[in-house]
C-alpha positions in Angstrom: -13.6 -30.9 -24.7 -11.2 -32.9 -22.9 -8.3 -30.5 -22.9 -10.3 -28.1 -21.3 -10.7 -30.6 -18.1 -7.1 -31.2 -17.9 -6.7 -27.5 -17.4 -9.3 -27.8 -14.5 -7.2 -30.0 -13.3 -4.5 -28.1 -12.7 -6.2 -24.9 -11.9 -4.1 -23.1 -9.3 -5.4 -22.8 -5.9 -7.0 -19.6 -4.9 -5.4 -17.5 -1.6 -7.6 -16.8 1.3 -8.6 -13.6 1.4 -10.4 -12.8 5.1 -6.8 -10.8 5.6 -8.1 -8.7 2.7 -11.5 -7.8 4.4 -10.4 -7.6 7.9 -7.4 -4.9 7.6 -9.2 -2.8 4.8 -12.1 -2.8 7.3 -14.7 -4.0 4.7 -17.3 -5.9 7.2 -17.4 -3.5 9.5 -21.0 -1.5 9.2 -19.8 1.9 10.6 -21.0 5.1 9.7 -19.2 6.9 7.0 -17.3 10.0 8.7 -19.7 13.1 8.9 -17.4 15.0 6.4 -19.5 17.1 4.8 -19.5 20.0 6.9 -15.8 20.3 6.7 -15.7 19.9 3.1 -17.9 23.4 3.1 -15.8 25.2 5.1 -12.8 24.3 2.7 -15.0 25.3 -0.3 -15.8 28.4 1.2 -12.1 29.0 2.0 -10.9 28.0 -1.0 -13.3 30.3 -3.3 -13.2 33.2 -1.2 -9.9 33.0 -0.2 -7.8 31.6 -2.6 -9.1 31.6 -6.0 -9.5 35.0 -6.2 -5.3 35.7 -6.4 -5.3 31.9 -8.3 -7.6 34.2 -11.0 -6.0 37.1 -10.9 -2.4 36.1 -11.9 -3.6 33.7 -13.5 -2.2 31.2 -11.7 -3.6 28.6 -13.9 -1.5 29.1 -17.1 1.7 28.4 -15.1 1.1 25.3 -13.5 -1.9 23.9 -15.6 -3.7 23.0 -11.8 -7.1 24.2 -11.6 -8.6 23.0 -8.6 -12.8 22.7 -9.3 -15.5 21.7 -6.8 -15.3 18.1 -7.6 -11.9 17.0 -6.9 -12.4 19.3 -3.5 -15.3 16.6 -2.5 -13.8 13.5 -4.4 -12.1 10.5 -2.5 -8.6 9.4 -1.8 -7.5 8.5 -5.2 -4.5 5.6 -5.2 -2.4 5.9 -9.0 -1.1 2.6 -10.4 2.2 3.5 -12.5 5.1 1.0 -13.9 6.4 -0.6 -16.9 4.2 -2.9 -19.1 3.0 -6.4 -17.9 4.2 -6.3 -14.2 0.9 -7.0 -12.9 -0.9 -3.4 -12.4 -4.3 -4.5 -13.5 -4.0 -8.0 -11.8 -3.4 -6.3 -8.5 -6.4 -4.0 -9.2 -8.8 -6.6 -9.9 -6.9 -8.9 -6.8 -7.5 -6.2 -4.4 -11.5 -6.1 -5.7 -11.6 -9.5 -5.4 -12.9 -8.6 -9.4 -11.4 -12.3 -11.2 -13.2 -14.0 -13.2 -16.2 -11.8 -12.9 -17.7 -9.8 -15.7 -15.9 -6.6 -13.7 -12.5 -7.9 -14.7 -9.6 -6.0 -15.8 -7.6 -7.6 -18.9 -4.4 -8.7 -17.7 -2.1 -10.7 -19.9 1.5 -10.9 -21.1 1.8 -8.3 -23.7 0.5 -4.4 -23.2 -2.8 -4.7 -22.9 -3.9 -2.0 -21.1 -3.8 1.5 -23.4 -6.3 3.0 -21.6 -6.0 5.1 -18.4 -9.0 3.6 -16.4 -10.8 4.6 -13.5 -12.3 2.3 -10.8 -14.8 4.4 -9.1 -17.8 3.2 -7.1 -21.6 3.2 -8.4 -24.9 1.0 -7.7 -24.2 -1.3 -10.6 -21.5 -2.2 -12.8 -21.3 0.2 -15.8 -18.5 1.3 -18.2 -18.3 5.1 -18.7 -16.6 7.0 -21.7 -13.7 9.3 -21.0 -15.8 11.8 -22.8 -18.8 11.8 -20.7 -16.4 11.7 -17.5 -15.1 14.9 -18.3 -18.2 16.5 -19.8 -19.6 15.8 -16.3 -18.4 18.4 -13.7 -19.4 17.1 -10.8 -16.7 14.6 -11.4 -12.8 15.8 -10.8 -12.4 14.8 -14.0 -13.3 17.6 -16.1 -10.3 19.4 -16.5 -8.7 16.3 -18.4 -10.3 17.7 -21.5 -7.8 19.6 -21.9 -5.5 17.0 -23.3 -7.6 16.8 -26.0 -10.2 14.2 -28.3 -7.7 12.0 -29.1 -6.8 11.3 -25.1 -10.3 11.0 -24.1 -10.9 8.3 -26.5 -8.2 5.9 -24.3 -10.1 7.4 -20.9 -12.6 5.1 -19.2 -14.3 5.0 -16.3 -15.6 1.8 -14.6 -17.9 1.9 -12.0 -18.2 -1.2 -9.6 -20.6 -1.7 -6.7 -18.0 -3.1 -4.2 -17.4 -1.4 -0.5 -13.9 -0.7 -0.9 -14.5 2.0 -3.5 -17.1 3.9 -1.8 -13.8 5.1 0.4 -11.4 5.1 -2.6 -10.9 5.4 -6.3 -8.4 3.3 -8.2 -6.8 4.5 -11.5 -5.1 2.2 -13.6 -2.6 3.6 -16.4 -0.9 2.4 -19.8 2.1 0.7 -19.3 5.8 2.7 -19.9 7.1 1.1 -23.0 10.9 1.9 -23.2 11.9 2.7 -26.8 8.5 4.2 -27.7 7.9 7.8 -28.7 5.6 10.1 -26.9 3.7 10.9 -30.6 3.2 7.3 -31.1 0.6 7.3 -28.1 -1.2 10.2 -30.0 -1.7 12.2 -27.0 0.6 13.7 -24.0 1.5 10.7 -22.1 4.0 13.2 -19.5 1.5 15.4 -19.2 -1.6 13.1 -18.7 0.4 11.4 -15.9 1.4 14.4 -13.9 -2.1 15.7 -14.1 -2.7 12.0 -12.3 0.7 12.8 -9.9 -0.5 16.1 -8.5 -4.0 14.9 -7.0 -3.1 11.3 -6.2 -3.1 10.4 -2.5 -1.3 7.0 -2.9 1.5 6.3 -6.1 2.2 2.7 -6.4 4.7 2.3 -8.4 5.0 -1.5 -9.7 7.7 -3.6 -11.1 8.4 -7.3 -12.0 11.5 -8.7 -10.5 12.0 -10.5 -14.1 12.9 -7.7 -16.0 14.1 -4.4 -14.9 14.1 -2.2 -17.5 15.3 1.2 -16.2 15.0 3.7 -19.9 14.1 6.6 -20.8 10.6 6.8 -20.4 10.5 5.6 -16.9 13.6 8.3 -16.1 10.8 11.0 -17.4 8.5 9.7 -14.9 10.9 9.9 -11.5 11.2 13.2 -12.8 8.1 14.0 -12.8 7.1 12.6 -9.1 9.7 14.7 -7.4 8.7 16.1 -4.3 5.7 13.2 -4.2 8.3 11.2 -2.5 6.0 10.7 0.5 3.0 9.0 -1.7 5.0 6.9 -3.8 5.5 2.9 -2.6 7.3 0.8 -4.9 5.8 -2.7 -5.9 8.3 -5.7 -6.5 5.3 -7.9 -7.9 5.5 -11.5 -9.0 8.3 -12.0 -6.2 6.8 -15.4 -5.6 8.2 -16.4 -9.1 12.3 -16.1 -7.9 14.4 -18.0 -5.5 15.3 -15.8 -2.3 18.8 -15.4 -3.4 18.2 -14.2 -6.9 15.1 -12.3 -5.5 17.4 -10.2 -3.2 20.2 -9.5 -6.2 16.8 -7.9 -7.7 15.8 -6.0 -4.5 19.1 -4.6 -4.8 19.6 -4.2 -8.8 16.6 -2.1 -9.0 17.8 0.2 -5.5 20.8 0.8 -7.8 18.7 1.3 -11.1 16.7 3.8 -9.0 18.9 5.8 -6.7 19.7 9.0 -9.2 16.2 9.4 -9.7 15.0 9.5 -6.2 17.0 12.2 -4.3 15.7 12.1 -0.7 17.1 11.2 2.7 14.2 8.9 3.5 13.9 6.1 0.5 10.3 5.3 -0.3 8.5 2.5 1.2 9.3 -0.9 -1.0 6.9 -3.7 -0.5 7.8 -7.3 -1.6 5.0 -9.6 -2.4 2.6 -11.2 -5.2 -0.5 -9.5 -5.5 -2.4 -11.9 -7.3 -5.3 -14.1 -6.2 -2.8 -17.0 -6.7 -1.4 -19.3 -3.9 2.3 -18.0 -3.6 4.7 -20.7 -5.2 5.8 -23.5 -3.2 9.5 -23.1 -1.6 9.2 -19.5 -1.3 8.6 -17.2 1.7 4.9 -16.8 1.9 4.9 -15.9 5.6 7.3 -12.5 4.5 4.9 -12.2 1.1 1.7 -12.0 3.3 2.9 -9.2 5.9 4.1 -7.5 3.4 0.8 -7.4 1.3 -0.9 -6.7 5.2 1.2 -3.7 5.4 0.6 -2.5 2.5 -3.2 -2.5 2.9 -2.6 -1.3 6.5 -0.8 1.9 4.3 -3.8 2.1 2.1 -6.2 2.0 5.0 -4.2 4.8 6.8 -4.6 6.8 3.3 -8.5 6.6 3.5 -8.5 7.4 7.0 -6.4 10.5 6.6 -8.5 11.6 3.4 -9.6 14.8 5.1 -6.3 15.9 6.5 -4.7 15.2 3.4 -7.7 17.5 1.4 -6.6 20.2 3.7 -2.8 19.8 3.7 -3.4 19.8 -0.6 -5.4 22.9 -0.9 -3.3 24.6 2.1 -0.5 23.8 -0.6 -1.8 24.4 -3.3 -2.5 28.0 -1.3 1.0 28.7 -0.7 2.3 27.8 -4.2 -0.8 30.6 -5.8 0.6 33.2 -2.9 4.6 33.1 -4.4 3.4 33.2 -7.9 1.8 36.1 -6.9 4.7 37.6 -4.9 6.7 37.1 -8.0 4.7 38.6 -10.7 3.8 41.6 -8.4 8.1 41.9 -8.2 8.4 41.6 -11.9 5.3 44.2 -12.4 7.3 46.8 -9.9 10.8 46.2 -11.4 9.4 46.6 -14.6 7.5 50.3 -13.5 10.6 51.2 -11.7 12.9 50.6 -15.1 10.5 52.5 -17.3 11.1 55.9 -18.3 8.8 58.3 -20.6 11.8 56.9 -23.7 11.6 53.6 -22.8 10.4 50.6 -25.2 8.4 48.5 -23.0 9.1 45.5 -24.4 12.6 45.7 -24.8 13.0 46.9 -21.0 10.7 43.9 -20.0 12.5 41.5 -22.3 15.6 42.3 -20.2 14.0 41.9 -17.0 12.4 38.0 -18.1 16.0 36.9 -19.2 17.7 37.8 -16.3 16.0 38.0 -13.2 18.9 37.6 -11.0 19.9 40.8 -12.3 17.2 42.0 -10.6 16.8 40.2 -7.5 13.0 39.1 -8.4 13.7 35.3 -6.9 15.7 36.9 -4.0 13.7 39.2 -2.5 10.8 36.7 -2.8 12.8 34.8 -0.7 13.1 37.3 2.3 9.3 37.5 2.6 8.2 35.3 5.1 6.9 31.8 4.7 8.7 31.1 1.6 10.9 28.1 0.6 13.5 27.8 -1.7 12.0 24.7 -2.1 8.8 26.4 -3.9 9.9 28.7 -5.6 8.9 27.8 -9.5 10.9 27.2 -12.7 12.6 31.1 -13.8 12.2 29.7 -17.3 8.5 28.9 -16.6 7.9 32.7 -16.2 9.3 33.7 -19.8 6.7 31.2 -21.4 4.3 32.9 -18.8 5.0 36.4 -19.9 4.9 35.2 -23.6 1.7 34.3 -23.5 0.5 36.9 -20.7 2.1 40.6 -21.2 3.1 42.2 -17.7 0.7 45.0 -18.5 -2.5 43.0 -18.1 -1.8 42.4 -14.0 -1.9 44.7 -11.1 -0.2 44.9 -8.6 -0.3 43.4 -5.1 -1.1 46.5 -3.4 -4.1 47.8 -5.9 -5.6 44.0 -5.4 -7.5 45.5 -2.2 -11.4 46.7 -1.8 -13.1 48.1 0.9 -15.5 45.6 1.6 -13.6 42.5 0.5 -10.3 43.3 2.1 -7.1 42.4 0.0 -6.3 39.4 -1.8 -2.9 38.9 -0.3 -3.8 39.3 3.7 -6.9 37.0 2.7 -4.7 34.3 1.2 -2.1 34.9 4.2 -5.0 34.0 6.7 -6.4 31.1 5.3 -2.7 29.7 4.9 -1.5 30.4 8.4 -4.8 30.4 10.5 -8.1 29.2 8.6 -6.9 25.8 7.0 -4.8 24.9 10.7 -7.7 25.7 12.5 -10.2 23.2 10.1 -7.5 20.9 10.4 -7.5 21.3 14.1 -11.3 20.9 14.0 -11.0 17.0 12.6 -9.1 16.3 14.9 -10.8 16.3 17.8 -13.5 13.7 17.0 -11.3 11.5 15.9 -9.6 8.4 18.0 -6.8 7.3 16.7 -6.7 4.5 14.6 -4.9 1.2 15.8 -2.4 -0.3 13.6 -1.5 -4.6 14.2 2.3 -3.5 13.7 3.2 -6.5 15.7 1.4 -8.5 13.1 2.8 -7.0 9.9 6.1 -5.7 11.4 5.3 -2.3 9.3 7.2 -0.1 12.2 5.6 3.5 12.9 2.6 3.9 12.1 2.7 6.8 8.7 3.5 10.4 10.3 0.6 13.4 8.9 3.5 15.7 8.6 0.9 19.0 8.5 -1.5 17.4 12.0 -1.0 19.7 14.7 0.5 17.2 17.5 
C-alpha cells in the first residue's frame, strides 16, 4: 500500500558497523583459550577446600549464594539494568547486529520487556523456558528456582548462533517502574536482581537523557550494587537526540541525581553515546558518540579477556566472605559455652548474646584475626534471622571441624585463600601476552587495572 512506501522512503540510514567486529575481535579465527584445565583446578579447590566450611555453617542461609559447578564453568555474564524504555533491549540486539531478524528483542516506547531474558549462545536460534533453564543444572541457572513458579514464568532464555556469545552471555532485565510496588510484579524483583548483581562480570546501567527519573525503586537498586562499584558503567543512551548544551545540563543533573547513592572515591565509568543501529542525528557530535561506543566495547572486550582472573578473584572472594562467617559463628558458639552454667536457660543466655554482640566483642575480636576487613564483615542483624532459623546448638566449633586424614576446615580454607587461588592465578598469567588497547583511538585512558593480578 502506498503509505507503506513512503515510510521506505524515509527509512533511517543504517551505521557502519566494521568498528563493531574489529574491536570485539569477531573475525579473528583464533583458538579459544585452553581454559579447561584451570577451571579443574578451581573446582577441585573450591569443593575440597571451601565448600566444606560453606556446608558446615551453613553459609548458604545467610547470604542466599550457592556457588554450583555451572556458574564455576559459565562465561563472563554482562547485566543490562535501568529504568523503562531507555533503550536496554535496542542496545542488546544493536550490539548482535539482531534487527530486523527473527532473533530480535522487542523494543518500543512503553515497558515491554517483563521478562528477565538471557542471550546465551547455541547452534540455532531457539527460545528456552525459565523453567527448563533452571531444571537443567549444567546451567548456572539453577538456583533461580528458588524465587519461585511465578518468577520462572517471566524467565527466558534465548539462544543465538552469533560469535560474540560464545565468549559472553547477555541478560536483559524488566524495566524499574518508579511508583510501582514490589507485589505488583508477583515475584521478588530486589531479590531476583541481586541474585543477577553478585555473578555479573559487567553492570550496565542505562538511562535516557530525556527523562531522569531518580525514585524509589531505582534508590533500592544503588543500594543493592554497593561494593560492585568496579563493574558497574553507566549508559546515557539516546544522547544523539539533545543539543550539546542541554545534553551536558543532563550529564550533570543525573551526576547530582546519583551522587548519595554511589559512595566511592573513584566515580564509575559513564559512557555517552547512542547505541542503536541508527545513523546518529545530524548536528550532533558523532565523532565523540563513536569513541565513546569504541571504548565501551574495548571495556567489554577487556571483560572477556579477563574471564578467568575474574572466576578466580570471585571464588577467592567468595572464600574469604564463608571463612568470617565461620570465624563468627565459632565466636558466638564459644561465648555462648562460656556464659552457660548447669542453671542456665539456653535460650535466654543466647537470646542475650544475638541482641547485643558488642557486649561481647563477637565483631571485634573477629576483627583482630588476620585477613579480615571491616569492610566484610556481614550485617549483625543478619545473624539473629540466622540463629532464628538455625539454633547455635546444631554447629561445632572451629576447633572440632578437624580429621586426621582430611586436615581442618579452617587451615584448608586459609590455604586456598592465601596460596592455592594466587598461585592458579599466577599460573594464567604466564601464557598470556598482554592485550593491546587503541587508547589513542578511543581516548579511553589506562587500560582497566585486575586489582587481584599479581604484577
Amino acid at each position: 500500500s502506498p503509505p507503506e512506501e513512503v515510510e521506505d522512503a524515509s527509512e533511517p540510514t543504517k551505521r557502519d558497523r566494521s568498528h563493531l567486529e574489529n574491536t570485539l575481535k569477531l573475525n579473528e579465527e583464533k583458538p579459544a583459550d585452553d581454559v579447561s584445565g584451570v577451571l579443574q583446578r578451581l573446582r577441585k579447590i573450591y569443593h575440597s577446600s571451601i565448600k566444606p566450611l560453606e556446608h558446615s555453617y551453613r553459609y548458604n542461609e545467610l547470604r542466599q549464594h550457592e556457588i554450583t559447578d555451572g556458574e564455576i564453568t559459565s562465561k563472563p555474564m554482562v547485566l543490562f539494568l535501568g529504568p523503562w524504555s531507555v533503550g536496554k533491549s535496542s542496545m542488546i540486539n544493536y550490539l548482535l547486529g539482531l534487527d530486523n531478524t527473527p532473533y530480535q528483542l522487542y523494543t518500543g516506547a512503553e515497558p515491554t520487556t517483563s521478562e528477565f531474558t538471557v542471550i546465551m549462545h547455541g547452534p540455532k536460534l531457539k527460545t528456552i523456558e525459565g523453567i527448563v533453564m533452571a531444571a537443567d543444572s549444567a546451567r548456572s541457572f539453577s538456583p533461580l528456582e528458588k524465587f519461585g513458579q511465578n518468577f520462572l514464568e517471566k524467565l527466558i532464555g534465548i539462544e543465538v548462533p552469533h560469535k560474540l556469545l560464545e565468549r559472553v552471555t547477555f541478560v536483559d532485565t524488566p524495566g524499574i517502574i518508579e511508583n510501582r510496588k514490589q507485589q505488583e510484579r508477583g515475584y521478588p524483583f530486589n531479590d531476583v536482581c541481586q541474585w543477577f548483581i553478585d555473578r555479573a562480570d559487567l553492570i550496565f546501567v542505562v538511562f535516557d537523557p530525556t527523562k531522569l527519573d531518580v525514585g524509589l525503586e531505582l534508590e533500592m537498586l544503588f543500594r543493592q550494587l554497593k561494593g560492585r562499584e568496579s563493574q558497574i558503567r553507566i549508559i546515557l543512551n539516546k544522547a544523539d537526540s539533545l543539543a550539546t548544551q542541554e545534553l551536558m545540563r543532563v550529564y550533570g543533573a543525573l551526576f547530582w541525581s546519583l551522587a548519595p547513592l554511589i559512595n566511592v572515591t573513584e566515580p564509575p565509568r559513564v559512557y555517552v553515546s547512542s547505541f542503536w543501529p541508527h545513523d546518529y542525528h545530524p548536528e550532533t557530535h558523532r565523532d565523540l558518540f563513536l569513541k565513546e561506543e569504541i571504548s565501551l566495547l574495548e571495556d567489554l572486550n577487556q571483560v572477556i579477556e579477563n574471564r578467568m582472573e575474574n572466576k578466580i578473584a570471585f571464588i577467592r572472594q567468595h572464600a574469604i566472605r564463608v571463612r568470617i562467617h565461620a570465624l563468627l559463628v565459632d565466636r558466638y558458639l564459644q561465648t555462648y559455652k562460656d556464659k552457660m552454667t548447669f542453671f542456665s536457660d539456653g535460650e535466654l543466655v543466647f537470646r542475650d548474646i544475638v541482641e547485643d554482640p558488642d557486649r561481647f566483642f563477637i565483631f571485634k575480636s573477629i576483627l583482630a584475626k588476620t585477613n579480615v576487613s571491616k569492610f566484610d564483615l556481614p550485617n549483625r542483624e543478619a545473624y539473629k534471622d540466622f540463629f532464628g532459623i538455625n539454633p547455635i546448638t546444631s554447629f561445632k566449633l572451629l576447633s572440632q571441624q578437624c580429621s586426621y586424614m582430611g586436615g581442618c576446615f579452617l587451615e584448608k580454607i586459609e590455604k586456598a585463600i592465601t596460596r592455592e587461588l594466587p598461585d592458579l592465578l599466577g599460573s594464567i598469567g604466564l601464557g598470556k601476552k598482554p592485550s593491546v588497547l587503541s587508547c589513542d583511538v578511543t581516548g579511553c585512558g589506562e587500560t582497566p587495572k585486575n586489582r587481584y593480578r599479581k604484577p
